[in-house]
ZAMARGU-4260 file (C-alpha; in steps of 0.2 Angstrom, whole numbers, plus 5000, padded with zeros to 4 digits):
<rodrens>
0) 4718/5224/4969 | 4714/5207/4975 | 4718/5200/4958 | 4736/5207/4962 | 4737/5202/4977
5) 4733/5184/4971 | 4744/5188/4957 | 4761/5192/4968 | 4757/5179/4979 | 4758/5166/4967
10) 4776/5176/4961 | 4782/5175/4979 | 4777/5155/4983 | 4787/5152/4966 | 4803/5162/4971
15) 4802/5152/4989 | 4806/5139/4979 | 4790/5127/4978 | 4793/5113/4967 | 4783/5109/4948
20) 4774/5092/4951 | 4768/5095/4934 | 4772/5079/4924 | 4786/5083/4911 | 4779/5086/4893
25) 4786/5083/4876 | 4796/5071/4880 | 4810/5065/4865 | 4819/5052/4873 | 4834/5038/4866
30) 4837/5027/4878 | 4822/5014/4875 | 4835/4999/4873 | 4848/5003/4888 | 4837/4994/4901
35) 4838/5000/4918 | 4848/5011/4926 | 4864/5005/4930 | 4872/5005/4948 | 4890/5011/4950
40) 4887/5009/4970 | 4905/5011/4978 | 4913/5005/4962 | 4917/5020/4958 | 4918/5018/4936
45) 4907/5030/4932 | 4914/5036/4915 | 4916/5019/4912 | 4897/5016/4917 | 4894/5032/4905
50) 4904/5026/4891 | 4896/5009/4891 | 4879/5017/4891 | 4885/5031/4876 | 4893/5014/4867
55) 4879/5004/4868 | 4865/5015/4864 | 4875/5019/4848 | 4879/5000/4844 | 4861/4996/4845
60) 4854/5010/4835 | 4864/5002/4823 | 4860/4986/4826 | 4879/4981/4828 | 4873/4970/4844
65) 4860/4963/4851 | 4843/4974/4859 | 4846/4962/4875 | 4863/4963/4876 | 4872/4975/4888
70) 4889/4982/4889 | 4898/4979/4904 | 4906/4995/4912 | 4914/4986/4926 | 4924/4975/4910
75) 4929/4992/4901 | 4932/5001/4921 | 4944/4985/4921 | 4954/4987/4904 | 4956/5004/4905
80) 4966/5000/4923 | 4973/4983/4918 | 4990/4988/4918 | 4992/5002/4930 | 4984/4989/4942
85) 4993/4976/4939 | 5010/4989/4943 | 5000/4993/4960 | 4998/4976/4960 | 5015/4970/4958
90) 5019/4984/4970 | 5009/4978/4984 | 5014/4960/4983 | 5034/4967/4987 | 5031/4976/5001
95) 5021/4959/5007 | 5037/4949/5003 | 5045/4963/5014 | 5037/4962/5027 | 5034/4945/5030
100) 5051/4941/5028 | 5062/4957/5037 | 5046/4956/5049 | 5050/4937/5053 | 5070/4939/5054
105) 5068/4952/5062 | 5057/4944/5075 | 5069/4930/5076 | 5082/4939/5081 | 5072/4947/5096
110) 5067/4928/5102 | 5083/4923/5102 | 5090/4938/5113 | 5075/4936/5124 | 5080/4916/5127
115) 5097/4921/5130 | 5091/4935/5144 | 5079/4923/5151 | 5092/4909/5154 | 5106/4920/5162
120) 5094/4930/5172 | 5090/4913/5179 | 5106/4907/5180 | 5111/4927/5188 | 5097/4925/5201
125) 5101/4907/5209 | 5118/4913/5208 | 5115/4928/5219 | 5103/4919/5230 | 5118/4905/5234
130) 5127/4921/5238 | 5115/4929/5250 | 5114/4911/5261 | 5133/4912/5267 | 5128/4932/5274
135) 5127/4932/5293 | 5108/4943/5291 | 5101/4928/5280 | 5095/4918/5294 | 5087/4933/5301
140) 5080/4938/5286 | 5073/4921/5283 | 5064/4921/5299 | 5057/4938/5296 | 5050/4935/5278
145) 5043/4919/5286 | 5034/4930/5300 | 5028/4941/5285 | 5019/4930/5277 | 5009/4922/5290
150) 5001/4940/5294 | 4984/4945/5286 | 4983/4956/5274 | 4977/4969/5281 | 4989/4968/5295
155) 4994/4986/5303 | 5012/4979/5305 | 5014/4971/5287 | 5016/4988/5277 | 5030/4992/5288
160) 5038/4973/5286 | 5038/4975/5268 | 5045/4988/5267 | 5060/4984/5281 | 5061/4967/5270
165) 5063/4974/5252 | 5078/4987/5260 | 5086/4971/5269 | 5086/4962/5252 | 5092/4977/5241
170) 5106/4977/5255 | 5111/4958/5253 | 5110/4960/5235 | 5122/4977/5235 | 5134/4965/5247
175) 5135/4950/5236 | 5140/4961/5220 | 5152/4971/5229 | 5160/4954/5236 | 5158/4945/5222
180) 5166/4955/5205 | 5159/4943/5193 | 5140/4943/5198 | 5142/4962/5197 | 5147/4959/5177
185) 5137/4947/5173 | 5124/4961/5183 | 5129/4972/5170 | 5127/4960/5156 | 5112/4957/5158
190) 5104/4975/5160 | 5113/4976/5142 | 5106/4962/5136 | 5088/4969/5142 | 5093/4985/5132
195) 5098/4976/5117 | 5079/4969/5117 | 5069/4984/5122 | 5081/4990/5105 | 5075/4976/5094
200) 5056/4978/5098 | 5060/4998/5093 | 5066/4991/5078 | 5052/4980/5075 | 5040/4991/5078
205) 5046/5007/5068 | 5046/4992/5053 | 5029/4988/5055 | 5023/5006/5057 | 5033/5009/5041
210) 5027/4993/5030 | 5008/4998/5037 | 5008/5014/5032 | 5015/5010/5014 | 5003/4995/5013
215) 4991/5007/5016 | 4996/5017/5004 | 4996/5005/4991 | 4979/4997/4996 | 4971/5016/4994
220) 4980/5013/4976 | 4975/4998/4971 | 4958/5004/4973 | 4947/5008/4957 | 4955/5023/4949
225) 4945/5035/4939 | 4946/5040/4920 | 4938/5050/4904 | 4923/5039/4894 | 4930/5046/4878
230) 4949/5041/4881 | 4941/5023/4888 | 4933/5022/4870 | 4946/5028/4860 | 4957/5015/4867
235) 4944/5002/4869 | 4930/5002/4857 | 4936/4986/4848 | 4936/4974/4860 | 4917/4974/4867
240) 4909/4963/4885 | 4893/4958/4888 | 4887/4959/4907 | 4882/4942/4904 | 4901/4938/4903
245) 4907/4952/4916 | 4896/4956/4929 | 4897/4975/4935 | 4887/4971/4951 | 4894/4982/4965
250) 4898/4965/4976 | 4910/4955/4962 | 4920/4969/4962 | 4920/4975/4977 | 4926/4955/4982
255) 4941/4958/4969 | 4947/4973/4979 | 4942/4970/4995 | 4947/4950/4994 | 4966/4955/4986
260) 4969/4969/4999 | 4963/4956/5015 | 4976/4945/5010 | 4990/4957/5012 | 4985/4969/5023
265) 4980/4956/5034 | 4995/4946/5034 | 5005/4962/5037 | 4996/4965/5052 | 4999/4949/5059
270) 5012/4939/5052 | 5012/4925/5067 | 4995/4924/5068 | 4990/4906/5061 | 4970/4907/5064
275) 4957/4906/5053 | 4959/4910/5033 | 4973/4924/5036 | 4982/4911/5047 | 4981/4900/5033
280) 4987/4910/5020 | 5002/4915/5031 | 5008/4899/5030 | 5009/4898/5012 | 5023/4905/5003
285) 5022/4922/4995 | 5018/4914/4975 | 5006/4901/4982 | 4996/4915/4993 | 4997/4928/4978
290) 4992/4912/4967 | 4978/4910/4979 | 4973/4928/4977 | 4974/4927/4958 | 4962/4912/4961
295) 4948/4921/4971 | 4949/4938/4960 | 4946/4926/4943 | 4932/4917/4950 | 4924/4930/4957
300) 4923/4944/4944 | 4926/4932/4925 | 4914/4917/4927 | 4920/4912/4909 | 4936/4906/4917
305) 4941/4889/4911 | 4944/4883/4928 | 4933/4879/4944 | 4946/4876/4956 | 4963/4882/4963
310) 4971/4867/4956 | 4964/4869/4937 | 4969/4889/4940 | 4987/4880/4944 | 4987/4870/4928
315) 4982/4883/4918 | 4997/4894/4924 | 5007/4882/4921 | 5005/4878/4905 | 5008/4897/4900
320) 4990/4904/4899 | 4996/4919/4912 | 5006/4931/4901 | 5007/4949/4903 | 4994/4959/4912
325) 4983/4948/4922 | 4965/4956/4923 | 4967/4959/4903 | 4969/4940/4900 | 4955/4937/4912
330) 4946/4948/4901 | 4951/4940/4885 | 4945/4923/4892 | 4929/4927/4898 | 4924/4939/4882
335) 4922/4931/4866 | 4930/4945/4857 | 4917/4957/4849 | 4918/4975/4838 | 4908/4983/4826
340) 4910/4983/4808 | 4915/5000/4809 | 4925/5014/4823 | 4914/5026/4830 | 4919/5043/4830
345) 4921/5049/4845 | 4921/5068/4851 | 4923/5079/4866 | 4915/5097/4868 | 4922/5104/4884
350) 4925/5121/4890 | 4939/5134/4888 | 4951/5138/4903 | 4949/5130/4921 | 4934/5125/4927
355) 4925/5138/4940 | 4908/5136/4947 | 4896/5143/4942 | 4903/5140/4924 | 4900/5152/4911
360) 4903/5150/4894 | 4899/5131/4888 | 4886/5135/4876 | 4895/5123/4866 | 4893/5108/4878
365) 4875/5114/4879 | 4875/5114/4858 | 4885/5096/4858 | 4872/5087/4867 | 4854/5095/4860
370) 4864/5090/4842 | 4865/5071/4850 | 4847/5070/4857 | 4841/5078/4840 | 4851/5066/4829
375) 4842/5051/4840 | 4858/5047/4851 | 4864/5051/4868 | 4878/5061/4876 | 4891/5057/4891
380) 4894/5073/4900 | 4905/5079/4916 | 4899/5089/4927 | 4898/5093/4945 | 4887/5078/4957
385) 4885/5092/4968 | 4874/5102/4959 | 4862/5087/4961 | 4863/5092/4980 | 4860/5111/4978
390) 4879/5115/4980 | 4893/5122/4970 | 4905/5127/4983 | 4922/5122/4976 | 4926/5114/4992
395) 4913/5101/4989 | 4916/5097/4970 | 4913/5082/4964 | 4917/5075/4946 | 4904/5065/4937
400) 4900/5059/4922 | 4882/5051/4917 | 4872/5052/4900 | 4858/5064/4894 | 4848/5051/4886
405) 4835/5063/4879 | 4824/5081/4883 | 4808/5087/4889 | 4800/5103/4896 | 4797/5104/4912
410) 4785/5117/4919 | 4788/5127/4904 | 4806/5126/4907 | 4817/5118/4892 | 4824/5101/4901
415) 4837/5085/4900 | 4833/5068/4905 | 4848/5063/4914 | 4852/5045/4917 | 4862/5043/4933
420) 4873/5028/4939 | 4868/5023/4956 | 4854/5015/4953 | 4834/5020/4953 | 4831/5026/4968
425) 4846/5039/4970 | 4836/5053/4961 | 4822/5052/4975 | 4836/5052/4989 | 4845/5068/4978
430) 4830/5078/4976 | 4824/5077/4994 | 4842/5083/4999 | 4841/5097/4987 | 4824/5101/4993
435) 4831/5101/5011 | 4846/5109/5008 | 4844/5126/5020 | 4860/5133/5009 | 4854/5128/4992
440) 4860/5142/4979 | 4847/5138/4967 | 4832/5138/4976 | 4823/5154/4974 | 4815/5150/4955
445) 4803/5139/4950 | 4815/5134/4934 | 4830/5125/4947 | 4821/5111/4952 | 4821/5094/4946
450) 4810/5078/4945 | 4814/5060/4944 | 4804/5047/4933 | 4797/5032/4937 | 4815/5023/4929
455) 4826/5035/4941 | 4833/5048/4929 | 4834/5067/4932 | 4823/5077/4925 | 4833/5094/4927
460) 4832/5109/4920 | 4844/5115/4907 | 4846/5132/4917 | 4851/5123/4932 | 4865/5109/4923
465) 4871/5120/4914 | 4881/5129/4930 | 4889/5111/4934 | 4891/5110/4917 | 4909/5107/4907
470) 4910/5094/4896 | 4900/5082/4883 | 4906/5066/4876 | 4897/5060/4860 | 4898/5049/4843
475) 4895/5057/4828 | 4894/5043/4815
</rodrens>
């Protein structure tokens, strides 16, 4: 009896959801020459981080590059977008010229009414104020706003005064236009004239609420777009970058963006303001500040550029060298232009019908990548990131795509090693929200847990990726 009890108590500690920290076992893995993990960090390529793992791991194993050569995702993140960019691109820069230059007439045109107000309501005022000095109160009047302002101000009596003063006033005032027909037009001009101006700013404002908004817009687009690693290959397996020659560090790229979008969303922001480096670049015209943006975005993201400075980068325009879509010339400068001796053959498994979570029926993913870890190579898959979190709700779906580089058992349990793209310490940060999560749908057995290796990668279960599971990208020659 006790032996049962001890017996079902283990049972019950395993459904709780305790984790295995036994070590994996019978580990078959075929990533020994991809180096660490990569780091998409807010980049947001990674299929193109996945397909430059799948591609590189299958280059080496046929020695078609070096062992200490890496692909750069970022470089194939970037020619897969070159020319829908550079239309977003070209996009953005005309809604700049638009603004800057309606924005600027447009504000002229406000100026000008408001000097024109400012010189006939002086004129208006001295005029009425002439008037008011031949009226038989004035005198009175005078002598009263004298007495007015000798008194302290908290004076009992100097509420009262003010007030007997402004209606004394608004009486002269009412006189003089009444006796005088042409102060009480040009009265009438001028209240116009303060309407016309209340009319532009309207004008002005609804413009650069609009122009914002689809400035905006078009810096959300410009952003990094996502994509399919198998399409990015098919399209691109010819013309390979080393990440000595294009970083895919989180911070050049996130310069090119972020550097781009400040120039016109700051500008559009504030087009007069002349202070600091946006000041600056308002000054320019619109091809010397976009000149100036190509500038920053070359040197930042293709060190191989055969310029150091913005009057090189000139030159080299000048003489032709821009043609076409500008980050894949950028690209072709800083890559010396690299493929294999033969095309790899690339194929996608994926499931049936539309995707639905928990998915059933993608034995044939499942199938695809055990025949890739068996044949020594690796597989890109898409799949849900949620699952990583212990959720499949489809309000929090999130498409992802990383590479099972190899298998193991785990606690008995038949497992993929999982190679993720944010770096080495995202598994630990993963698994402790899993862990933590009080609405996890898979806790409850011992074979939906995961570990994470000492390089970063997931060690999950096959039972548990397989619910996130829709697709398997891999290269069969």
């Amino acid at each position: 009896m006790e032996k049962l009890i001890i017996a079902c108590s283990f049972l019950l500690i395993q459904n709780l959801g305790f984790a295995c920290d036994q070590a994996p076992t019978d580990i078959n893995r075929n990533d020994q020459n991809l180096g660490p993990s990569r780091d998409q960090d807010s980049i947001g390529y990674c299929y193109a981080f996945s397909a430059a793992d799948l591609y590189e791991q299958w280059l080496k194993k046929n020695n078609y590059i070096p062992a200490d050569q890496h692909i750069s995702g970022v470089a194939l993140g970037l020619a897969d977008h070159a020319q829908a960019w550079d239309e977003r691109t070209r996009q953005f820069n005309n809604l700049g010229i638009l603004r800057n230059t309606n924005l600027r007439e447009l504000t002229n045109n406000r100026d000008q009414r408001q000097l024109e107000l400012d010189t006939l309501n002086e004129q208006f005022v001295n005029q009425v104020r002439q008037s008011m000095n031949n009226l038989p109160e004035y005198p009175l009047f005078t002598d009263r706003l004298a007495y007015y302002r000798t008194l302290p101000q908290d004076h009992q009596e100097k509420a009262n005064l003010r007030t007997e003063l402004e209606a004394t006033l608004a009486s002269m005032e009412q006189s003089v236009l009444e006796n005088n027909p042409n102060l009480a037009l040009e009265q009438q001009r001028l209240i116009q004239l303060r309407a016309d101006i209340e009319h532009q700013w309207g004008i002005i404002t609804g413009f650069v609420d609009f122009t914002h908004t689809d400035i905006l817009q078009s810096d959300t687009e410009l952003r990094v777009q996502g994509g399919k690693s198998e399409e990015l290959l098919a399209e691109h397996w010819n013309s390979i970058c080393y990440e000595s020659e294009v970083s895919s560090s989180d911070i050049h790229v996130k310069n090119l963006y972020e550097n781009y979008r400040e120039l016109y969303s700051g500008s559009s922001a504030t087009p007069d303001d002349l202070s600091g480096a946006i000041g600056f670049l308002n000054s320019l015209s619109h091809e010397d500040r976009n000149q100036c943006a190509n500038f920053m975005m070359a040197t930042t993201l293709f060190p191989g550029l055969p310029f150091q400075d913005l009057t090189s980068f000139t030159n080299w325009v000048g003489q032709g060298n821009l043609q076409g879509s500008m980050i894949q010339q950028f690209l072709n400068e800083s890559c010396t232009r690299k493929s294999p001796p033969v095309q790899p053959e690339i194929n996608i498994t994926k499931i049936t019908g539309n995707i639905t979570f928990p998915i059933r029926d993608n034995e044939n993913v499942l199938q695809a990548i055990d025949n890739a870890i068996t044949s020594g190579k690796v597989a890109s898959i898409g799949y849900n990131s949620s699952i990583l979190f212990g959720d499949l709700s489809p309000e929090t779906f999130g498409p992802h795509e990383s590479v099972i580089v190899g298998k193991a058992n785990l606690c008995g349990e038949e497992a993929y090693i999982l190679r993720n793209t944010y770096g080495e310490e995202f598994c630990d940060y993963a698994r402790s929200e899993f862990n933590s999560n009080e609405s996890n749908q898979f806790q409850g057995a011992l074979s939906l847990t995961y570990q994470c290796d000492d390089q970063g990668n997931f060690i999950i279960p096959k039972n548990l990726l397989k619910d996130g599971l829709y697709s398997a990208t891999t290269i069969s020659n």
